[in-house]
PyMOL Python script that loads the backbone (N, CA, C, O; Angstrom):
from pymol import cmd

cmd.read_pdbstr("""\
ATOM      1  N   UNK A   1     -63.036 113.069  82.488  1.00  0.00           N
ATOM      2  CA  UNK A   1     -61.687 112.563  82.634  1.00  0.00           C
ATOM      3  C   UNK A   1     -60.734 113.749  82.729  1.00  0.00           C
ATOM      4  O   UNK A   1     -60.549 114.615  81.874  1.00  0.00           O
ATOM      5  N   UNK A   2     -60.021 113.596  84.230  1.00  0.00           N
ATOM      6  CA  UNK A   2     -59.101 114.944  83.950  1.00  0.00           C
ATOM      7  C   UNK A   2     -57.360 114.264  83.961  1.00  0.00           C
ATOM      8  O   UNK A   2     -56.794 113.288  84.453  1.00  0.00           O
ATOM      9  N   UNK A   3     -57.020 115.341  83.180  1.00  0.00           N
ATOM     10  CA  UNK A   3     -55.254 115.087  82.445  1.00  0.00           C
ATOM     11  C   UNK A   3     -54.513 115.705  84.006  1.00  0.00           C
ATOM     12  O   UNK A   3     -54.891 116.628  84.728  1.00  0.00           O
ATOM     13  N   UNK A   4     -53.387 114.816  84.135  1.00  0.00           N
ATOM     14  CA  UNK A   4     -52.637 115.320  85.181  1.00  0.00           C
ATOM     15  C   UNK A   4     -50.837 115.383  84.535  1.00  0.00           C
ATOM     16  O   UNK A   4     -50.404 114.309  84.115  1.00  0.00           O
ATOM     17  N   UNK A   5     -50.015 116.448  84.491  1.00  0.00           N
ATOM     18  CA  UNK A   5     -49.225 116.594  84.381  1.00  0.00           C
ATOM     19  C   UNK A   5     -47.822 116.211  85.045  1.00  0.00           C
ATOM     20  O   UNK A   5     -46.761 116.674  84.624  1.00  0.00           O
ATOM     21  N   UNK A   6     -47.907 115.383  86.050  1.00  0.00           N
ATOM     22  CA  UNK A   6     -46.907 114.798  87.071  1.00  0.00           C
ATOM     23  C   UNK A   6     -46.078 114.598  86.669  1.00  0.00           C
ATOM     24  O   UNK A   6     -45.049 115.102  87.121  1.00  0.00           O
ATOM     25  N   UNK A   7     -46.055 113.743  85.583  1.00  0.00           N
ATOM     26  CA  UNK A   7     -45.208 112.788  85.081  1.00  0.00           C
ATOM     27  C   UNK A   7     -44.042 113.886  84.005  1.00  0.00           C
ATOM     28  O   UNK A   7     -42.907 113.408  84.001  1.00  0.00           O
ATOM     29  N   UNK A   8     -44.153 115.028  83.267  1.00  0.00           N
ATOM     30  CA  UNK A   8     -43.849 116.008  83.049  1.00  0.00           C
ATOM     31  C   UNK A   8     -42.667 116.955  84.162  1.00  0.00           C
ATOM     32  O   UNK A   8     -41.486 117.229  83.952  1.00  0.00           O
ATOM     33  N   UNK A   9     -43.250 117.173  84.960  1.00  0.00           N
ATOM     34  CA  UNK A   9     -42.365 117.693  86.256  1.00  0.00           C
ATOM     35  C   UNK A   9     -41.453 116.983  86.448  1.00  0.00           C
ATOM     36  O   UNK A   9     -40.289 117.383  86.449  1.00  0.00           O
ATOM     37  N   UNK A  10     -41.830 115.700  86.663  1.00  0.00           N
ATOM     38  CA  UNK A  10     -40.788 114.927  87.379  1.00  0.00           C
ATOM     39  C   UNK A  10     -39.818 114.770  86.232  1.00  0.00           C
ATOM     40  O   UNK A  10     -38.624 114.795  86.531  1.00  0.00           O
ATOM     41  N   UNK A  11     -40.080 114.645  85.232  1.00  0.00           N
ATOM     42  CA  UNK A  11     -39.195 114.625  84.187  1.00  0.00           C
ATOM     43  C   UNK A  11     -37.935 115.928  84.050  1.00  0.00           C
ATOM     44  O   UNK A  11     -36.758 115.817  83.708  1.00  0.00           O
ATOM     45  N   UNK A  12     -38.748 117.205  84.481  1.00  0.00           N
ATOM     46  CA  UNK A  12     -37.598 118.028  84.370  1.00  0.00           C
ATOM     47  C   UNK A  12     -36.943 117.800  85.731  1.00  0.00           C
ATOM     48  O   UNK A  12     -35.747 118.078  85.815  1.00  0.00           O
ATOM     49  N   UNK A  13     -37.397 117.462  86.502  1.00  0.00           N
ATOM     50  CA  UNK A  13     -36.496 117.541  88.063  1.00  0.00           C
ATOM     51  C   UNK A  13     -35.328 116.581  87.483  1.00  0.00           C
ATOM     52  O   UNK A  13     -34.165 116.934  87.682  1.00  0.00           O
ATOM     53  N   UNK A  14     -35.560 115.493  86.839  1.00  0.00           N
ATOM     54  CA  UNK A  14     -34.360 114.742  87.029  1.00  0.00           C
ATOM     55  C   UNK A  14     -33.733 114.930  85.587  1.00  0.00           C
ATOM     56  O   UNK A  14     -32.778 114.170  85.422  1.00  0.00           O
ATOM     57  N   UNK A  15     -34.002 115.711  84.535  1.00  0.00           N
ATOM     58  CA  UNK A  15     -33.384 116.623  83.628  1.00  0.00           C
ATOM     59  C   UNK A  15     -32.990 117.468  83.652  1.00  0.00           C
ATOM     60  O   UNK A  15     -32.421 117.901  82.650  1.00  0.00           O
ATOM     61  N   UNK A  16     -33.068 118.203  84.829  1.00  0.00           N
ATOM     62  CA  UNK A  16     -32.327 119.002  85.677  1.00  0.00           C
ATOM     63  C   UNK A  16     -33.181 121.039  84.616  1.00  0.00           C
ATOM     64  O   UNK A  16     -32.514 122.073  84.610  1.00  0.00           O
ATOM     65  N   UNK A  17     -33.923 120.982  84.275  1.00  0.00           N
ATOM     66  CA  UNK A  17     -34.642 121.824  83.194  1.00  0.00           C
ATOM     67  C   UNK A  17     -35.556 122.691  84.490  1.00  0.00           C
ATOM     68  O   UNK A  17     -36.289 122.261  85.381  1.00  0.00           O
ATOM     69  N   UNK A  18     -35.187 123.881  84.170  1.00  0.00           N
ATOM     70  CA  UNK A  18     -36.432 125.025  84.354  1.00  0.00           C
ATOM     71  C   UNK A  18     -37.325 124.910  83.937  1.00  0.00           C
ATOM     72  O   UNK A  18     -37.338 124.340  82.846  1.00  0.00           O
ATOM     73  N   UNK A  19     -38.741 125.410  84.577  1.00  0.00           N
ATOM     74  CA  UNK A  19     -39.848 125.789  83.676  1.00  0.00           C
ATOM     75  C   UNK A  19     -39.859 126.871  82.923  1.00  0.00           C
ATOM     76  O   UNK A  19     -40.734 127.067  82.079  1.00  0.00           O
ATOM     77  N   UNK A  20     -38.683 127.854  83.204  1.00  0.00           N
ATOM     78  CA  UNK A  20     -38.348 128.964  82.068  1.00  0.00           C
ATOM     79  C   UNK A  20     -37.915 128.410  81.075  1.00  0.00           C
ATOM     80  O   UNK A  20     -38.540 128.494  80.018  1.00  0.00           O
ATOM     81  N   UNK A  21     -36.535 127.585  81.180  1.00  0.00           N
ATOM     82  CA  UNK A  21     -35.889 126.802  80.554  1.00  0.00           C
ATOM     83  C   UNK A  21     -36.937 125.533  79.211  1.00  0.00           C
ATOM     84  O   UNK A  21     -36.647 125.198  78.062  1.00  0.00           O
ATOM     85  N   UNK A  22     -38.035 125.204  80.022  1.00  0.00           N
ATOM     86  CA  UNK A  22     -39.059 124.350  78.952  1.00  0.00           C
ATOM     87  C   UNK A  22     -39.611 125.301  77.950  1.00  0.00           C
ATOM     88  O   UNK A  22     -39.498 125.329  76.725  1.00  0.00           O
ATOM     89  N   UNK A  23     -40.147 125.960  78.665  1.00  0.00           N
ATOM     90  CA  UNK A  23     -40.615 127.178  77.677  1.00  0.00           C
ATOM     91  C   UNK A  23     -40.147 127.804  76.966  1.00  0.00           C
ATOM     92  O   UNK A  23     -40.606 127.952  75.833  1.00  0.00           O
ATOM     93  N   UNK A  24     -39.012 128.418  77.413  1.00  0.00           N
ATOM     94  CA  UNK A  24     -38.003 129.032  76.157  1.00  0.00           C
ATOM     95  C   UNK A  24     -37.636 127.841  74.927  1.00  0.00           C
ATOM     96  O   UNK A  24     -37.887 128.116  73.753  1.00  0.00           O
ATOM     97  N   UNK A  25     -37.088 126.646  75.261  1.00  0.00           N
ATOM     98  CA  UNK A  25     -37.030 125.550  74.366  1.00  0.00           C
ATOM     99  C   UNK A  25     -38.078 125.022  73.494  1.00  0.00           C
ATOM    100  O   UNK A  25     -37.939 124.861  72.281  1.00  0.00           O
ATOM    101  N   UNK A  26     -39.487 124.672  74.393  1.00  0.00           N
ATOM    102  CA  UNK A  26     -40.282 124.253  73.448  1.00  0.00           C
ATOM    103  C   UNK A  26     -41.045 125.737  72.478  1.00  0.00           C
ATOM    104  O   UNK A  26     -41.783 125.536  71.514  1.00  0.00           O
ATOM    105  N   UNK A  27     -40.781 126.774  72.839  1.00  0.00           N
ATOM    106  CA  UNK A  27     -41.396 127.845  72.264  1.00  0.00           C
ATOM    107  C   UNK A  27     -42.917 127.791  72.627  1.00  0.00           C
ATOM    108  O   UNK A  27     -43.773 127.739  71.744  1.00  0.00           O
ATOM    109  N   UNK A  28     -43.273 127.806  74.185  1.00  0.00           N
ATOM    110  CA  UNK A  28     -44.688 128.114  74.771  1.00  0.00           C
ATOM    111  C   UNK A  28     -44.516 129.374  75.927  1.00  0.00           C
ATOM    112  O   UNK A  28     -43.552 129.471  76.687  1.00  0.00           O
ATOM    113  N   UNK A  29     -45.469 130.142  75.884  1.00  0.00           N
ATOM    114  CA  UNK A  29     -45.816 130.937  76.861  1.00  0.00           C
ATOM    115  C   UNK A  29     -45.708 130.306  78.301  1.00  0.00           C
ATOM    116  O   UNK A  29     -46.101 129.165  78.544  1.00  0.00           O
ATOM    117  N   UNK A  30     -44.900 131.503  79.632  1.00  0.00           N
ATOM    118  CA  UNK A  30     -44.584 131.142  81.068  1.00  0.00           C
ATOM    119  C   UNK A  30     -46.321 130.519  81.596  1.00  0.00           C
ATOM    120  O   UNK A  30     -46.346 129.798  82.593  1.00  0.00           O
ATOM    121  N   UNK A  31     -47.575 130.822  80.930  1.00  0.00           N
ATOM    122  CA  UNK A  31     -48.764 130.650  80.660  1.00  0.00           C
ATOM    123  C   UNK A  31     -49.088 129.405  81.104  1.00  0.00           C
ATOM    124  O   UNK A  31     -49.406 128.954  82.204  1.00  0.00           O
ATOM    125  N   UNK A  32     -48.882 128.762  79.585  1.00  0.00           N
ATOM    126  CA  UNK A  32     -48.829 127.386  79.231  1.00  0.00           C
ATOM    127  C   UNK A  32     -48.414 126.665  80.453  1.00  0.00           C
ATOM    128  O   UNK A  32     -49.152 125.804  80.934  1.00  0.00           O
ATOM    129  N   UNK A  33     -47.215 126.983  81.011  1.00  0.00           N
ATOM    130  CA  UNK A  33     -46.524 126.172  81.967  1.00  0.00           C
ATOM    131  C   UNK A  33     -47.301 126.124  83.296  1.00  0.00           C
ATOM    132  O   UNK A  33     -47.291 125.110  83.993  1.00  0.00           O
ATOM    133  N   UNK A  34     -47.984 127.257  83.638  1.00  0.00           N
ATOM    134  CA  UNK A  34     -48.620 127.683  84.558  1.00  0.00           C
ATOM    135  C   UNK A  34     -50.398 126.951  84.618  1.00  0.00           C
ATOM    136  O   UNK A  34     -51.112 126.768  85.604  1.00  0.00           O
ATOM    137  N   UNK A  35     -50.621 126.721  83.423  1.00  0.00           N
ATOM    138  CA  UNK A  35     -51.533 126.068  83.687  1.00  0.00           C
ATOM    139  C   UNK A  35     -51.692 124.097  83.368  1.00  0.00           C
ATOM    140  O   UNK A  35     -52.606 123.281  83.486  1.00  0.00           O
ATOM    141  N   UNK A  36     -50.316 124.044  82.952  1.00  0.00           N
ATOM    142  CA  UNK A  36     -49.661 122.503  83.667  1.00  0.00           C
ATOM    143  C   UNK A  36     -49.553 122.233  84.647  1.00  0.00           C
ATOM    144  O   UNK A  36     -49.997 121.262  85.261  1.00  0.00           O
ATOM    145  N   UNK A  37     -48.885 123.131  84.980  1.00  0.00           N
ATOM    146  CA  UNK A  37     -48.718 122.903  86.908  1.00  0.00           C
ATOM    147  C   UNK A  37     -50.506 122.651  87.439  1.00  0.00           C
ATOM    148  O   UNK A  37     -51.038 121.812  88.166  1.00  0.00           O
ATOM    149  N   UNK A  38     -50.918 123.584  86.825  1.00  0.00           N
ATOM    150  CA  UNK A  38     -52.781 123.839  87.763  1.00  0.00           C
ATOM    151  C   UNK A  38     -53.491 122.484  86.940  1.00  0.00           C
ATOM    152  O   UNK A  38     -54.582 122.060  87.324  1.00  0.00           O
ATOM    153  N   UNK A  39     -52.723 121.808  85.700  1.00  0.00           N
ATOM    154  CA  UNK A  39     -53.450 120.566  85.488  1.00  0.00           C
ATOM    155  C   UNK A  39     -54.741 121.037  84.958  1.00  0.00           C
ATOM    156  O   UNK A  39     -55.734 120.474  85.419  1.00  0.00           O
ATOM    157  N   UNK A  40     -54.932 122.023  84.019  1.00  0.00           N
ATOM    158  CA  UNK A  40     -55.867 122.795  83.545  1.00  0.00           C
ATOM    159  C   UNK A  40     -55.571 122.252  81.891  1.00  0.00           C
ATOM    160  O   UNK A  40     -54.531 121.641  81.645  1.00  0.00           O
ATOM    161  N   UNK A  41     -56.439 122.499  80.966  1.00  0.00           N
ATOM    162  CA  UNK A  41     -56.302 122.240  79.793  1.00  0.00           C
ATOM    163  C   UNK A  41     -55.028 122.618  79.117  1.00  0.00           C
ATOM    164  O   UNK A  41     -54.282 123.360  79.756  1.00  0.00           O
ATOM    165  N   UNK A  42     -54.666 122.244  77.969  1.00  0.00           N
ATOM    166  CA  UNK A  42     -53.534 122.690  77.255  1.00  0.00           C
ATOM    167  C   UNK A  42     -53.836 122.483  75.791  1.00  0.00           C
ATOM    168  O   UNK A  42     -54.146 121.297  75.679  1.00  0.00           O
ATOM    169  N   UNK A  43     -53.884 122.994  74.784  1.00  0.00           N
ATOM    170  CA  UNK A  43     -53.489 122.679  73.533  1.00  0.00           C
ATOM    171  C   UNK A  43     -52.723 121.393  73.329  1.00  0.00           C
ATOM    172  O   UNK A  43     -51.824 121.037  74.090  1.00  0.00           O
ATOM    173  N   UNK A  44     -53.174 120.615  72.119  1.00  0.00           N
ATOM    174  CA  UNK A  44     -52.411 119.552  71.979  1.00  0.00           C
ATOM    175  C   UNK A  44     -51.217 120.168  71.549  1.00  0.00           C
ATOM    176  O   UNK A  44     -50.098 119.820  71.925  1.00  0.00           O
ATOM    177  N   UNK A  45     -51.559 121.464  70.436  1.00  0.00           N
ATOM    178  CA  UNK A  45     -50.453 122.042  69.837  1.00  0.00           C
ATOM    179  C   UNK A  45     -49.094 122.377  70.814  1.00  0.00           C
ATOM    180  O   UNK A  45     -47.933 122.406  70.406  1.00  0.00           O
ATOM    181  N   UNK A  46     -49.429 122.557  71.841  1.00  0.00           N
ATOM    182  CA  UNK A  46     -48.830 123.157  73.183  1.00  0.00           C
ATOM    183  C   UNK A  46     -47.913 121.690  73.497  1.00  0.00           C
ATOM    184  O   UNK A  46     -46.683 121.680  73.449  1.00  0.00           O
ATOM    185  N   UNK A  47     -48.568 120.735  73.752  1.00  0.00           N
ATOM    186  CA  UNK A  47     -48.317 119.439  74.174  1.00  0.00           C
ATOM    187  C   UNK A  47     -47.339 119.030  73.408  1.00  0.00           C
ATOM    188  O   UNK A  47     -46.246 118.879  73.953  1.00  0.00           O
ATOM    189  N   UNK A  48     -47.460 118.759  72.025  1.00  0.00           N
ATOM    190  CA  UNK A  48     -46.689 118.381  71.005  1.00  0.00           C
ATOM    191  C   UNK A  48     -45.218 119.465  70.949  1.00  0.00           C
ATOM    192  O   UNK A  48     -44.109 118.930  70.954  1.00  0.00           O
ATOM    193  N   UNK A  49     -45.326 120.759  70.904  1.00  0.00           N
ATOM    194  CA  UNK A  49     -43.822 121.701  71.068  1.00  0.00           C
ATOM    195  C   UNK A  49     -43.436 120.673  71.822  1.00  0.00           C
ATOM    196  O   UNK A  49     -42.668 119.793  71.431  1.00  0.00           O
ATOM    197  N   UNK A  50     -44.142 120.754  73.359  1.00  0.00           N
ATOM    198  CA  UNK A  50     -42.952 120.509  74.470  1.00  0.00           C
ATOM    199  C   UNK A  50     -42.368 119.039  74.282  1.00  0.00           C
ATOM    200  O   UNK A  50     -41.225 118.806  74.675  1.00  0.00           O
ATOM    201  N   UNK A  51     -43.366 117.751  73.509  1.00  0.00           N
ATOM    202  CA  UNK A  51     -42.666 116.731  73.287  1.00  0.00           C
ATOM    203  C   UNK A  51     -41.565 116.834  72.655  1.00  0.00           C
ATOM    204  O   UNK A  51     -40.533 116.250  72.985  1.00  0.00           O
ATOM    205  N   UNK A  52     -41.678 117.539  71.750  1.00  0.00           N
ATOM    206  CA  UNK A  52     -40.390 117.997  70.776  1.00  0.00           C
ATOM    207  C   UNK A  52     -39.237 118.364  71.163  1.00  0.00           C
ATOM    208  O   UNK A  52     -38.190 117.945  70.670  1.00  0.00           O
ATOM    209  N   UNK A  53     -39.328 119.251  72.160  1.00  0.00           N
ATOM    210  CA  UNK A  53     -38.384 120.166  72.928  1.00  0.00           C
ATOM    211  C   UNK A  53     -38.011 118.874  73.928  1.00  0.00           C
ATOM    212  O   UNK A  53     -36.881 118.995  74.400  1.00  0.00           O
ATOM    213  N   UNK A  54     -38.467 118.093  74.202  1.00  0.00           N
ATOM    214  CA  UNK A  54     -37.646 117.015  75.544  1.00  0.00           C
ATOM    215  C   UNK A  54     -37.677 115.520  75.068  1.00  0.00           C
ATOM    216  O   UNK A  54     -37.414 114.576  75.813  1.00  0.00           O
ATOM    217  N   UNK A  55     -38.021 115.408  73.765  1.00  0.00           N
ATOM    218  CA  UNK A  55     -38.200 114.229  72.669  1.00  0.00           C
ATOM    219  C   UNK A  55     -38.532 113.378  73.386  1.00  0.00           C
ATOM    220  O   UNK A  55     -37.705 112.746  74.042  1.00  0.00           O
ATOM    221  N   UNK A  56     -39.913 113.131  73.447  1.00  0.00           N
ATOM    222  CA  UNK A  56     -40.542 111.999  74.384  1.00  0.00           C
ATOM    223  C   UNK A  56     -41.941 112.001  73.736  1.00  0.00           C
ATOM    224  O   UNK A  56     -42.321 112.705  72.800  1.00  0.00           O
ATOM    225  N   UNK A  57     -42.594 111.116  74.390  1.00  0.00           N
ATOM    226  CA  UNK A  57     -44.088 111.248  73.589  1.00  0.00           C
ATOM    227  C   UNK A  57     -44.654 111.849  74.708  1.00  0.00           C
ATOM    228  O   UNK A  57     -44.099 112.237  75.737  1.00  0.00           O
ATOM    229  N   UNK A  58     -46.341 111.892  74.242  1.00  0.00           N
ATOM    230  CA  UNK A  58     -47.468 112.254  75.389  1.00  0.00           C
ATOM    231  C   UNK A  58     -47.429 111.469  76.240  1.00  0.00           C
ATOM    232  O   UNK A  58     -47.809 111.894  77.331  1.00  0.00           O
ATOM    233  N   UNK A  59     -47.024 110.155  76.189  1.00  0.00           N
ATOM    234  CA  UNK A  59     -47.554 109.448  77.250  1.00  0.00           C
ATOM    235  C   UNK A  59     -46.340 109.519  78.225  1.00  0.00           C
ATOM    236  O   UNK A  59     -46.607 108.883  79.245  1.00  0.00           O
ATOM    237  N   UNK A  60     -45.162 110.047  78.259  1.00  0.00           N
ATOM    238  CA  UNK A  60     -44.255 110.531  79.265  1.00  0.00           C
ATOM    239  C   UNK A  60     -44.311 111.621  79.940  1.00  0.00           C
ATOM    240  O   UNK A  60     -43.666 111.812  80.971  1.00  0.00           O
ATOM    241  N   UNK A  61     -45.077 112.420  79.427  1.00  0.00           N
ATOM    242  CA  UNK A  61     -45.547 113.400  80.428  1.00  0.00           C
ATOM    243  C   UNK A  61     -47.228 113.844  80.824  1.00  0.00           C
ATOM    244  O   UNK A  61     -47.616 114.963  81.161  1.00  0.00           O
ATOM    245  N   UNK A  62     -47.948 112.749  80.684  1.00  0.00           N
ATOM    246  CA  UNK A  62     -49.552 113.392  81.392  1.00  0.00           C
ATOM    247  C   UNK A  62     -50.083 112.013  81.429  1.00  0.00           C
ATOM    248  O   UNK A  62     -49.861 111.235  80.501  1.00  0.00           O
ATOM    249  N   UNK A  63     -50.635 111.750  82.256  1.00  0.00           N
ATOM    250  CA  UNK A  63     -51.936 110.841  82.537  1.00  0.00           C
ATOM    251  C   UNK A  63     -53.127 111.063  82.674  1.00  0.00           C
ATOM    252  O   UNK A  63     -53.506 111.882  83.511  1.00  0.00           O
ATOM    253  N   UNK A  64     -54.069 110.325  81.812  1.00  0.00           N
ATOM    254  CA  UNK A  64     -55.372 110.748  82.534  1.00  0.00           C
ATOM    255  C   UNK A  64     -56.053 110.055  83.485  1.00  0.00           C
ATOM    256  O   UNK A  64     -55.715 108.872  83.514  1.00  0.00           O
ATOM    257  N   UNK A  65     -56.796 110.325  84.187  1.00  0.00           N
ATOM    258  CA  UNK A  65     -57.337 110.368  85.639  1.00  0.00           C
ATOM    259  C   UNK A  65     -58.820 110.596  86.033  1.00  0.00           C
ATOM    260  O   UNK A  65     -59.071 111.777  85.796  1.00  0.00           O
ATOM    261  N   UNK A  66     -59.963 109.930  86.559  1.00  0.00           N
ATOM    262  CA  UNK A  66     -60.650 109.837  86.596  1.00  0.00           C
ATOM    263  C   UNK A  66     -61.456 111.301  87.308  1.00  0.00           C
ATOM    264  O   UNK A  66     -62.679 111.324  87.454  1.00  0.00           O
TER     265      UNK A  66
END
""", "prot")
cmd.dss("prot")
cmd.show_as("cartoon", "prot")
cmd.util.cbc("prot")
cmd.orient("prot")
């Protein structure tokens, strides 16, 4: 089962948020962000900052996918 991050992006497009801007806020490495975009693993720990930082749950920003 692979995690897709879409739903995340689209969230900052219409929050109007950088991916510098997420990162500096949730306190994750330009890294982290970089391997959201590539839809590559993440730390939940990772996952959870950024919910924090844009107060939403997991399920507003990733789906999983067959």
């Amino acid at each position: 089962m692979a995690v897709k991050y879409d739903k995340l992006f689209h969230m900052l497009i219409d929050k109007k948020i950088s991916n510098a801007q997420l990162a500096e806020k949730a306190g994750v490495s330009a890294n982290i962000i970089t391997r959201l975009k590539r839809d590559q693993y993440v730390a939940m720990e990772s996952i959870e900052k950024i919910c924090h930082a844009l107060n939403c749950g997991v399920d507003d920003i990733l789906d999983f996918t067959k």
